[in-house]
Backbone bond lengths (Angstrom), bond angles and torsions (degrees), N, CA, C in turn:
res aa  C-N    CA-C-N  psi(-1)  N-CA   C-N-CA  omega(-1)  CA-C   N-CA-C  phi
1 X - - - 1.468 - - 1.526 110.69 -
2 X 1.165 114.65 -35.76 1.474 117.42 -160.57 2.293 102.77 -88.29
3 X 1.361 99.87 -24.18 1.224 101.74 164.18 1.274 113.67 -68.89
4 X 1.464 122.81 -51.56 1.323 138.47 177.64 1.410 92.83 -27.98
5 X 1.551 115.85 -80.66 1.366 124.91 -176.10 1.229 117.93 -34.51
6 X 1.375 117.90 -85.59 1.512 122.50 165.80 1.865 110.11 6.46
7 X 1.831 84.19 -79.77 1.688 92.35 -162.83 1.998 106.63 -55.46
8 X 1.104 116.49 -69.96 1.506 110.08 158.53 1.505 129.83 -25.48
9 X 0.767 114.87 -22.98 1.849 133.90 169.94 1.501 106.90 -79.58
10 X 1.249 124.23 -44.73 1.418 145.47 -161.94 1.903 100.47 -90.03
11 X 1.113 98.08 -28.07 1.428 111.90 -152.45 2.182 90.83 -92.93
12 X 1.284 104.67 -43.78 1.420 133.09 -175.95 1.246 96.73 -50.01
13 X 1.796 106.42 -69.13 1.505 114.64 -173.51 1.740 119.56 -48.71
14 X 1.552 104.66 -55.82 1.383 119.10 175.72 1.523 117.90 -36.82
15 X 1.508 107.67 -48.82 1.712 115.32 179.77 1.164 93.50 -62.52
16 X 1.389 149.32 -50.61 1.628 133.35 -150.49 1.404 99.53 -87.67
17 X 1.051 122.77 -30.23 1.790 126.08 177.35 1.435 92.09 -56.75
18 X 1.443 118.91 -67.56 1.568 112.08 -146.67 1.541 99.74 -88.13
19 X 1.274 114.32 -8.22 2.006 94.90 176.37 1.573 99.48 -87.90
20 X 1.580 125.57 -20.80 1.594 132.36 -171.95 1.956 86.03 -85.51
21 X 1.127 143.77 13.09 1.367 118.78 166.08 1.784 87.24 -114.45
22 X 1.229 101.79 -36.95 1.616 97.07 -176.73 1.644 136.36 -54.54
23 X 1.500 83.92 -37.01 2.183 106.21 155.83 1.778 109.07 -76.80
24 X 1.243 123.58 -8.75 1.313 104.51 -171.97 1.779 82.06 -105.09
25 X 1.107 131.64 -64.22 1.789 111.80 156.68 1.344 126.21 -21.39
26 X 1.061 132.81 -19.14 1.419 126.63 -165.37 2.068 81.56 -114.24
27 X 0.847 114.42 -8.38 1.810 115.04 -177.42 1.646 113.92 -99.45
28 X 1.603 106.45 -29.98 1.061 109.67 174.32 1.885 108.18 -80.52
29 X 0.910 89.30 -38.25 1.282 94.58 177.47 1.692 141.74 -57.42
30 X 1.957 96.96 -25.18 1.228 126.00 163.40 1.734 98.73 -56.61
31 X 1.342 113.12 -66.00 1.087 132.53 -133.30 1.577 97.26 -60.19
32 X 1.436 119.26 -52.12 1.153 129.81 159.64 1.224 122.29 -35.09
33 X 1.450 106.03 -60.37 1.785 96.13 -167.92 1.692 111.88 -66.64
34 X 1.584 124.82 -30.15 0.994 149.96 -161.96 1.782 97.85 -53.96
35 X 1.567 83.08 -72.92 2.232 100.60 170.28 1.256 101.83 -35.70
36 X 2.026 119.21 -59.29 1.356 129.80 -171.61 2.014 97.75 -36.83
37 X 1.104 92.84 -63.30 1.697 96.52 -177.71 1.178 132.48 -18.26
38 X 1.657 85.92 -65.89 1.637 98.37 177.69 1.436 133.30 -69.42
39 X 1.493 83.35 -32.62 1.761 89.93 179.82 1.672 116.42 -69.27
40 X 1.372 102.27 -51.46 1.324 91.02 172.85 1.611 130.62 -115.55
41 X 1.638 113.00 9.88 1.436 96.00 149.43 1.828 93.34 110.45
42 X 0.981 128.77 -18.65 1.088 150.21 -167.05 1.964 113.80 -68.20
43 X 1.007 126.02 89.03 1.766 113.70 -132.34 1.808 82.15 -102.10
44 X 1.603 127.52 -19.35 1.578 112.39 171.69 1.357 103.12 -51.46
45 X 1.225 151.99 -28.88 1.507 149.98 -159.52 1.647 92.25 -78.78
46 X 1.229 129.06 -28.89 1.181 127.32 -166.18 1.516 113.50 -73.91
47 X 1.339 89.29 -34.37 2.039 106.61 179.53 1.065 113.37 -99.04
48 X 1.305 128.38 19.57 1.524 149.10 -176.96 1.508 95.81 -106.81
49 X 1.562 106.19 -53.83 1.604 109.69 -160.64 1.632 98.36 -77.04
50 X 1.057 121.79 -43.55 1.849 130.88 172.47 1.632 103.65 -44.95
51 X 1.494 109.92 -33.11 1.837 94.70 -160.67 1.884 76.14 -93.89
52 X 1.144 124.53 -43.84 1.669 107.48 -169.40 1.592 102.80 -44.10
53 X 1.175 133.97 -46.28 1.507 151.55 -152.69 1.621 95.47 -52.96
54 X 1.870 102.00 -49.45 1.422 82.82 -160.46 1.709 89.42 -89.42
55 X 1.069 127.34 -23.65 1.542 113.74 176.44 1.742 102.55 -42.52
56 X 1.211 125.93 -64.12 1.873 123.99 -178.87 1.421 94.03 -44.28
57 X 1.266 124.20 -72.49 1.438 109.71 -158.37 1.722 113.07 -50.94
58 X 1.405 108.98 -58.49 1.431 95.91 154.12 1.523 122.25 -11.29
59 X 1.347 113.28 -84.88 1.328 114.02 -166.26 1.282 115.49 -74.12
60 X 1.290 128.23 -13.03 1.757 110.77 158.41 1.675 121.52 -62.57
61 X 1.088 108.14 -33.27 1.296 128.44 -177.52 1.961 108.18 -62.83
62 X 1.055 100.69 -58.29 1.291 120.81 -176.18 1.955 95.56 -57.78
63 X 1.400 104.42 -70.05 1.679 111.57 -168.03 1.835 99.23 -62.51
64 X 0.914 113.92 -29.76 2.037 92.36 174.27 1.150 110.38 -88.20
65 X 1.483 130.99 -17.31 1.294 120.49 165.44 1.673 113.81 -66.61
66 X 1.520 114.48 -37.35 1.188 95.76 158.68 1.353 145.16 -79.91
67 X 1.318 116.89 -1.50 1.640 124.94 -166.37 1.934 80.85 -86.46
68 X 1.506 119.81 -45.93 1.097 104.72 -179.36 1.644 125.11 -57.57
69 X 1.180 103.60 -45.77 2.075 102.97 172.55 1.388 102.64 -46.73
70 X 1.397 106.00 -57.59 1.784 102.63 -170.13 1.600 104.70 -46.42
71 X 1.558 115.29 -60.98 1.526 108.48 -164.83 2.045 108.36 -64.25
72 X 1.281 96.82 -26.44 1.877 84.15 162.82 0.835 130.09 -64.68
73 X 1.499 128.96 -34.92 1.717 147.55 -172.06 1.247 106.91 -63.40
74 X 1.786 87.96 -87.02 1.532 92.78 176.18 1.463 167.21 -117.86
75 X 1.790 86.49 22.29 1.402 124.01 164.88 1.974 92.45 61.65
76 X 1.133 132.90 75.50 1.080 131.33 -178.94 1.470 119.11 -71.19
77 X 0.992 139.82 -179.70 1.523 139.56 -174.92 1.655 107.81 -163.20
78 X 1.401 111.49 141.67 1.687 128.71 163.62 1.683 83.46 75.99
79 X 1.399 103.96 -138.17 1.438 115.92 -146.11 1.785 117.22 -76.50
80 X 1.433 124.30 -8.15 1.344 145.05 149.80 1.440 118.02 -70.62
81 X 1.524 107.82 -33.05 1.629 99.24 152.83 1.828 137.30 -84.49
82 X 1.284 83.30 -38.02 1.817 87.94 148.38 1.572 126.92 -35.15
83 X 1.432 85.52 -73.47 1.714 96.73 -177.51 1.721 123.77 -38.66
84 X 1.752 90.67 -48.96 1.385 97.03 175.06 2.022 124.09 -75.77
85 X 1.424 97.21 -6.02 1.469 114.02 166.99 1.337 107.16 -61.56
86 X 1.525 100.35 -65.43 1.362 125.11 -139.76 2.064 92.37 -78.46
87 X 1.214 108.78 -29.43 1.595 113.97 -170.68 1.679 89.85 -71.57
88 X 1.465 119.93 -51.25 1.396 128.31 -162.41 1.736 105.55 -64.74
89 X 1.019 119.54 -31.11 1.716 132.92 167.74 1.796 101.70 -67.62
90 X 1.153 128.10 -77.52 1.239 146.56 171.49 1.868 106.72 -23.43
91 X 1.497 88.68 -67.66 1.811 80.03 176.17 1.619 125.92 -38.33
92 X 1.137 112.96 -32.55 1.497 126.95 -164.57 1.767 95.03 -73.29
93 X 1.077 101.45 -62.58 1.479 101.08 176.35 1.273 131.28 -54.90
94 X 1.498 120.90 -62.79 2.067 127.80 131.94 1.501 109.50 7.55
95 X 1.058 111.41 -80.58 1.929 132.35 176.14 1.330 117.53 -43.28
96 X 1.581 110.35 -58.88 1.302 114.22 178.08 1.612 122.00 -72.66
97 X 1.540 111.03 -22.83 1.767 121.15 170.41 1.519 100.29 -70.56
98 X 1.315 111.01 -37.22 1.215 107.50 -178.67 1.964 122.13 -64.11
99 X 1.732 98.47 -22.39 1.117 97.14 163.75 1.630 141.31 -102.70
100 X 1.426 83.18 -8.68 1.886 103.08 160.00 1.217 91.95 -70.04
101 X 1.138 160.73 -64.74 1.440 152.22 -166.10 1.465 131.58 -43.92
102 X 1.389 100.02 -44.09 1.235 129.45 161.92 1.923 128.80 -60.94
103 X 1.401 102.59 -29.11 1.388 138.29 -179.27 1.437 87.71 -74.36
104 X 1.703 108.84 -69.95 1.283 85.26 -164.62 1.780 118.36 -80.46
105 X 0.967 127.31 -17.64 1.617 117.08 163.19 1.374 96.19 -72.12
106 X 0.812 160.19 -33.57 1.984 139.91 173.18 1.992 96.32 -56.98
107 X 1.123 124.13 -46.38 1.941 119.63 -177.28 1.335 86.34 -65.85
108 X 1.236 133.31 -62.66 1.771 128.07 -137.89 1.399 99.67 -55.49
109 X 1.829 110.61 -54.62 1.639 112.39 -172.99 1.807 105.78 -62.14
110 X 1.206 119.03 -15.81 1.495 119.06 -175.83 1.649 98.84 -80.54
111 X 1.027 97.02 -39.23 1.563 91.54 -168.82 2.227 106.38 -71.75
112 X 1.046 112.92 -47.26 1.304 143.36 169.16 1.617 109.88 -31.82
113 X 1.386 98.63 -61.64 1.498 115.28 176.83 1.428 120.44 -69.07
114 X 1.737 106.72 -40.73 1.730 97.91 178.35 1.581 112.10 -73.49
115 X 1.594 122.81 0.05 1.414 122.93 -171.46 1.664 121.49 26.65
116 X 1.433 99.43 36.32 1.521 100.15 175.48 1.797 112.23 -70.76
117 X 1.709 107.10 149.23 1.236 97.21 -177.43 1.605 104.30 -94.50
118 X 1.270 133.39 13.47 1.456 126.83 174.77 1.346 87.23 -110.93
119 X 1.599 119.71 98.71 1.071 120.42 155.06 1.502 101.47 -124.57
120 X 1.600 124.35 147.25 1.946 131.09 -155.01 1.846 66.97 -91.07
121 X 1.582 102.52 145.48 1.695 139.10 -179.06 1.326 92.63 -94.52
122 X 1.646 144.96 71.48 1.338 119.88 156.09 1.521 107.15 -113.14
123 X 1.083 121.82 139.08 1.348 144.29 161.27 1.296 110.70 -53.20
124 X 1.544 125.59 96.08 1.939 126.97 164.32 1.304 90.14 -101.48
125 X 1.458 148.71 -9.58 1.616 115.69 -176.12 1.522 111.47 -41.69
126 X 1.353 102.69 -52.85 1.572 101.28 -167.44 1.710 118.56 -71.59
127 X 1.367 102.71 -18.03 1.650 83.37 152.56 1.567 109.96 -78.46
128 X 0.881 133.56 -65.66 1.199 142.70 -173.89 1.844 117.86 -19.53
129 X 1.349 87.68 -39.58 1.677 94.62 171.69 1.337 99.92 -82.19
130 X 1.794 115.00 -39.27 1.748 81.50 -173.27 1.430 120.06 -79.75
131 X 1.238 134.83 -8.47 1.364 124.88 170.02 1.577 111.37 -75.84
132 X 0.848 115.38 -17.39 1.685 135.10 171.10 1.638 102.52 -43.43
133 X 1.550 90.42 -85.68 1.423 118.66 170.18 1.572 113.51 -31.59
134 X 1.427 113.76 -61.26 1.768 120.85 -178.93 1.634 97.57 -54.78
135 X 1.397 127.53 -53.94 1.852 128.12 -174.34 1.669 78.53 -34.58
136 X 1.710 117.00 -88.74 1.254 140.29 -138.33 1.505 85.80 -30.87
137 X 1.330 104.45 -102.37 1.860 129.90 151.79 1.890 93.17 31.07
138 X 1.199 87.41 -78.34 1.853 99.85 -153.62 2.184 95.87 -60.67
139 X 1.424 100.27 -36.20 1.199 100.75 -159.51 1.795 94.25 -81.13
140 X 1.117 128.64 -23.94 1.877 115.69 159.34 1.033 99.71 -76.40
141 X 1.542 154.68 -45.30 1.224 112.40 -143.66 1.518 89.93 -89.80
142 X 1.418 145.78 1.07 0.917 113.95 156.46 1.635 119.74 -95.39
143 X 1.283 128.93 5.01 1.686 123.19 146.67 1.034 91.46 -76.90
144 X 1.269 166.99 119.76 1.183 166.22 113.14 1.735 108.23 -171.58
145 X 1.442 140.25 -16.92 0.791 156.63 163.04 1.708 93.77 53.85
146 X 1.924 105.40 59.94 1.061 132.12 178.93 1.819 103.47 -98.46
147 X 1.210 112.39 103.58 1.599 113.38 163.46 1.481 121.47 -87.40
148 X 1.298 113.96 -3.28 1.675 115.65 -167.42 1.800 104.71 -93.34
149 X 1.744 105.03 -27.62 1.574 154.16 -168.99 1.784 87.57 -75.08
150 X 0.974 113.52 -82.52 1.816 134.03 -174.34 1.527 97.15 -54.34
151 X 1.329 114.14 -49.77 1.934 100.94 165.03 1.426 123.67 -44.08
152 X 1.191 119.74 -69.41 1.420 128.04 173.09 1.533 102.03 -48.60
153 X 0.722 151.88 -54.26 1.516 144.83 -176.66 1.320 111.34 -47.59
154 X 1.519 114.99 -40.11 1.553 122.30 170.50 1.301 123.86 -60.20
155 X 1.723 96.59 -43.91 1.714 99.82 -173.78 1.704 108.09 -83.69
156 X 1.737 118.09 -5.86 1.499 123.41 -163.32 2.292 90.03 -95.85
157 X 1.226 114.11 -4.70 1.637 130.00 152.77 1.280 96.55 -46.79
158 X 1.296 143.96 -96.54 1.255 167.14 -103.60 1.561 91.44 -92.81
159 X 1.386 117.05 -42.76 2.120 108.67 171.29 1.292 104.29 -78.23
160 X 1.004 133.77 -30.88 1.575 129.73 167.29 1.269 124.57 -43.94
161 X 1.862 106.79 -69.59 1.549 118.99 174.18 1.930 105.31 -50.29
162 X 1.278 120.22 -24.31 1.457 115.88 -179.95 1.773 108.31 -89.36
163 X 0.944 115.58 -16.18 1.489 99.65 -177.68 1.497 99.14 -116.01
164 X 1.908 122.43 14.61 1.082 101.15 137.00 1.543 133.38 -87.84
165 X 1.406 101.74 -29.34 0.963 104.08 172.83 1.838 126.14 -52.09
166 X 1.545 95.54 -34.58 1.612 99.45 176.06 1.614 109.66 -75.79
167 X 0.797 142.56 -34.44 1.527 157.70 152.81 1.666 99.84 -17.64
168 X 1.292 102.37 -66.69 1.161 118.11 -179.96 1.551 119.34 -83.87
169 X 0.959 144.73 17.46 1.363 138.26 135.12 1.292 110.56 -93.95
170 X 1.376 129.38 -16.65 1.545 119.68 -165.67 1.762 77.86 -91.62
171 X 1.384 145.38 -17.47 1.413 128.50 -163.90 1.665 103.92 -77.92
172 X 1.599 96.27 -55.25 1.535 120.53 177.57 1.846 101.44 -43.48
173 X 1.399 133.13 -51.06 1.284 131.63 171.42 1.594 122.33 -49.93
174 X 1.524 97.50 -38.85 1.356 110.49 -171.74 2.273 109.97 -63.73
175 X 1.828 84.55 -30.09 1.576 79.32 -175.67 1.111 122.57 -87.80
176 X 1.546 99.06 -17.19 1.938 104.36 -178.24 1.364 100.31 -76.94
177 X 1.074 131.70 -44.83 1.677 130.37 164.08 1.178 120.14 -39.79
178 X 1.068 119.87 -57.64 1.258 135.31 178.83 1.541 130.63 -123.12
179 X 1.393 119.81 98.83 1.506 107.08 -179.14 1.400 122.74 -71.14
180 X 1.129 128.61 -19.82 1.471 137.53 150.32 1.159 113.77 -12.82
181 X 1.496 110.85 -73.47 1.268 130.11 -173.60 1.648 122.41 -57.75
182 X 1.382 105.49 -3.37 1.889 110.17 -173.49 1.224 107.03 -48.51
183 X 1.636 118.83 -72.91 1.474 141.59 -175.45 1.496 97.08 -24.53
184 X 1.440 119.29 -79.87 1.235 138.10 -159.20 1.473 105.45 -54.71
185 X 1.698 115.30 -63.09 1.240 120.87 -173.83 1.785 107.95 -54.00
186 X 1.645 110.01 -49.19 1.776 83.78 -179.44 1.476 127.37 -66.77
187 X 1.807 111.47 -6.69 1.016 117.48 166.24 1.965 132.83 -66.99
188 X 1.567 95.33 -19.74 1.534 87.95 -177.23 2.129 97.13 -111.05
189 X 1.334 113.67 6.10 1.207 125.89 173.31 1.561 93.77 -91.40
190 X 1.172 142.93 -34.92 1.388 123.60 157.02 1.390 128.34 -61.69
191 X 1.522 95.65 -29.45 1.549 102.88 168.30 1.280 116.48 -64.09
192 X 1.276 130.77 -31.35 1.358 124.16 -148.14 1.863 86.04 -106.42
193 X 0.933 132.40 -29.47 1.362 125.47 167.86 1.443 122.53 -81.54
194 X 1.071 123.50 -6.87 1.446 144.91 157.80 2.021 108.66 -56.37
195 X 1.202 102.67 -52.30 1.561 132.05 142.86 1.254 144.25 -17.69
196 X 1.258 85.40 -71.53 1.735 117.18 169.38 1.591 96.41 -53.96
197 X 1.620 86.99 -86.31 2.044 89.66 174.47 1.130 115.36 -15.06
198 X 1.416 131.08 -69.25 1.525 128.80 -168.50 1.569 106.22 -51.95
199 X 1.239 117.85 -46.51 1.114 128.53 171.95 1.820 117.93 -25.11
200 X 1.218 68.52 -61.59 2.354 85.39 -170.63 1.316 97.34 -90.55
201 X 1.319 120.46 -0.50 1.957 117.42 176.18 1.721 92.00 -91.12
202 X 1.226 127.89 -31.82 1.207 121.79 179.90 1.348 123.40 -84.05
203 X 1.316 110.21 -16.91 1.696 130.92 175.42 1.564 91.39 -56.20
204 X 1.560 91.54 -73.34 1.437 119.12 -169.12 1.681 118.21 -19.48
205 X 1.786 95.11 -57.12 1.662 104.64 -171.92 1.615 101.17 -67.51
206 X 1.179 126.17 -52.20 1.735 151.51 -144.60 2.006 76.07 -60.35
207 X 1.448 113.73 -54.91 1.465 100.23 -169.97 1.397 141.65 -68.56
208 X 1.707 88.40 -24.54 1.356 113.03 143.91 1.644 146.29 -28.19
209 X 1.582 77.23 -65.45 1.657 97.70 169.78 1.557 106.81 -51.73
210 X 1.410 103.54 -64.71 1.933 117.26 178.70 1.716 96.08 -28.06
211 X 1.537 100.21 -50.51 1.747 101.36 -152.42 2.162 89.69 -56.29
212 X 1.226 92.00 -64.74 1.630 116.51 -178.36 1.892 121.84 -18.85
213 X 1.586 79.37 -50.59 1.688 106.35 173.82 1.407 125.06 -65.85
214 X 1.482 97.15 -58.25 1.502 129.01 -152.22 1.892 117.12 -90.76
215 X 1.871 87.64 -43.18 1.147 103.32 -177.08 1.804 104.09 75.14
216 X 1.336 120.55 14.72 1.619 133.66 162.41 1.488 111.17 -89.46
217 X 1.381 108.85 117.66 1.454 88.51 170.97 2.168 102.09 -90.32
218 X 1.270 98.77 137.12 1.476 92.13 172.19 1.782 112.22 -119.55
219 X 0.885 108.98 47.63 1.503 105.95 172.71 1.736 104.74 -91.61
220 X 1.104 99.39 -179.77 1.922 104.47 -148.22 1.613 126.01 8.31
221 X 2.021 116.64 27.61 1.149 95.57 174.03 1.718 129.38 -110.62
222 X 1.039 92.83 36.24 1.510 119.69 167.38 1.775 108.05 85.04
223 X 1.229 124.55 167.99 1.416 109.00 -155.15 2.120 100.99 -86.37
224 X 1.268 118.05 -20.23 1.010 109.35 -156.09 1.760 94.12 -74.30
225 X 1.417 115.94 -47.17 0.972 107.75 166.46 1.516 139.91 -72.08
226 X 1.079 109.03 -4.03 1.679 123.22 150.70 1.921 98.64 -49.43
227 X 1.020 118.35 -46.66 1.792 118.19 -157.97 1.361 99.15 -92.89
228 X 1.323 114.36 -17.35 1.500 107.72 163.81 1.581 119.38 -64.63
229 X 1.982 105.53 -62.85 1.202 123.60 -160.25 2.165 91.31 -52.96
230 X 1.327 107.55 -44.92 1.339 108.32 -170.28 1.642 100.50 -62.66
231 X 1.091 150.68 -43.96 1.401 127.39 162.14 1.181 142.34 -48.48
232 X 0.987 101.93 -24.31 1.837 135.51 164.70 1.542 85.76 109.18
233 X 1.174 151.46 42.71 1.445 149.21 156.62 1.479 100.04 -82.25
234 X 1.563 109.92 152.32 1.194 138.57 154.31 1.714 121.12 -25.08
235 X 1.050 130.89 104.75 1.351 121.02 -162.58 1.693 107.93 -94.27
236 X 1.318 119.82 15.28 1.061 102.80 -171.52 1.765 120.56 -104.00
237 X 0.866 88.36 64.94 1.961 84.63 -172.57 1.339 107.84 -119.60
238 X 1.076 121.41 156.68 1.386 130.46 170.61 1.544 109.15 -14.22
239 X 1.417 100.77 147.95 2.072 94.48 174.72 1.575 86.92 166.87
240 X 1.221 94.45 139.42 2.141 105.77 166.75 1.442 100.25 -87.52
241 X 1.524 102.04 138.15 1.141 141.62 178.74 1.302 102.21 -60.57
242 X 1.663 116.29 134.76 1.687 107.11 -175.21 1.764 86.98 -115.99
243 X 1.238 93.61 162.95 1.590 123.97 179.32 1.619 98.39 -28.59
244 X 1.375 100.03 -157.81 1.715 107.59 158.07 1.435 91.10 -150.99
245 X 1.968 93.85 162.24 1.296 93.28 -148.12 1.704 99.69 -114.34
């Protein structure tokens, strides 16, 4: 009986691992087509990103109903209870990238449709890939139950928050130059903070993982010591205090 259990226990965990990488695939995947949108105008990507939406919601729904059976069953302990912590924290974030994603294919077709010719020329692909990249990032190192992996994801935050910020002064230029350009410009300045979010939704999970791994929680303790706690070093050394999230 007690093997029985075991393997069903084992079997429990496995399903929530692999449907929680399968919603963060179905998120990365938004994220892409969404950019796809904007860049080139293409508005099926838009009804692509709407049907992924309800596939995530689906699967949040589905994965806390199971983290809950598991914690009735079999009351887990140490690093199987983590996981199922750390997945149950994680979903929230998963869900919500999934709806910054969505945000931004709902602007792209707005922007697309008014075919105005004062629209501000800034380039987000390349953020866009890098928060892309951080989802991917965050979503191995936790199949990989990589904490050194989930560090870098924290400190790869910090080029994000800067090329929103640059995003956003080149938008703010675009309107004093040009008032034309308002409509449009607060439209791809939602985009680019739409972005951002994903950004700190991927922070978010990556610290998780640390927590998951490590059993450290490192949220607000600045990134250098994030790369400590993930080696299993001493986290206490000098480091700037990050925001809260």
């Amino acid at each position: 009986m007690t093997e029985h259990t075991n393997k069903q226990f084992d079997a429990d965990l496995e399903s929530v691992r692999s449907q929680f990488l399968q919603m963060g695939g179905l998120v990365e995947a938004m994220i892409q087509e969404a950019i796809d949108a904007l860049a080139t105008g293409d508005l099926s990507l838009v009804e692509k990103v709407r049907e992924r939406e309800k596939e995530v919601n689906r699967h949040e729904v589905e994965i806390d109903e199971s983290i809950s059976r598991i914690l009735a069953r079999h009351q887990p302990t140490a690093i199987d209870l983590r996981m199922l912590m750390a997945v149950s924290k994680m979903l929230t974030d998963m869900e919500r990238s999934g709806d910054e994603a969505e945000k931004v294919a709902t602007v792209a077709r707005r922007i697309h449709e008014a075919e105005l010719r004062h629209i501000p020329v800034i380039e987000l692909r390349h953020m866009a890939a890098n928060v892309r990249t951080m989802l991917h990032q965050a979503l191995d190192a936790f199949a990989r139950l990589d904490p050194i992996q989930a560090a870098a994801v924290v400190r790869s935050d910090k080029e994000v928050d800067k090329e929103w910020k640059g995003a956003l002064r080149h938008l703010i230029t675009y309107m004093i130059e040009d008032p034309r350009t308002i409509s449009r410009a607060i439209d791809m300045i939602f985009i680019a903070r739409a972005l951002e979010r994903i950004g700190d939704h991927a922070k978010n999970m990556s610290e998780r993982v640390i927590y998951m791994v490590k059993g450290a929680d490192v949220r607000h303790t600045g990134v250098k010591n994030t790369e400590r706690l993930a080696r299993g070093e001493d986290g206490t050394g000098d480091d700037e205090q990050q925001p809260g999230q």
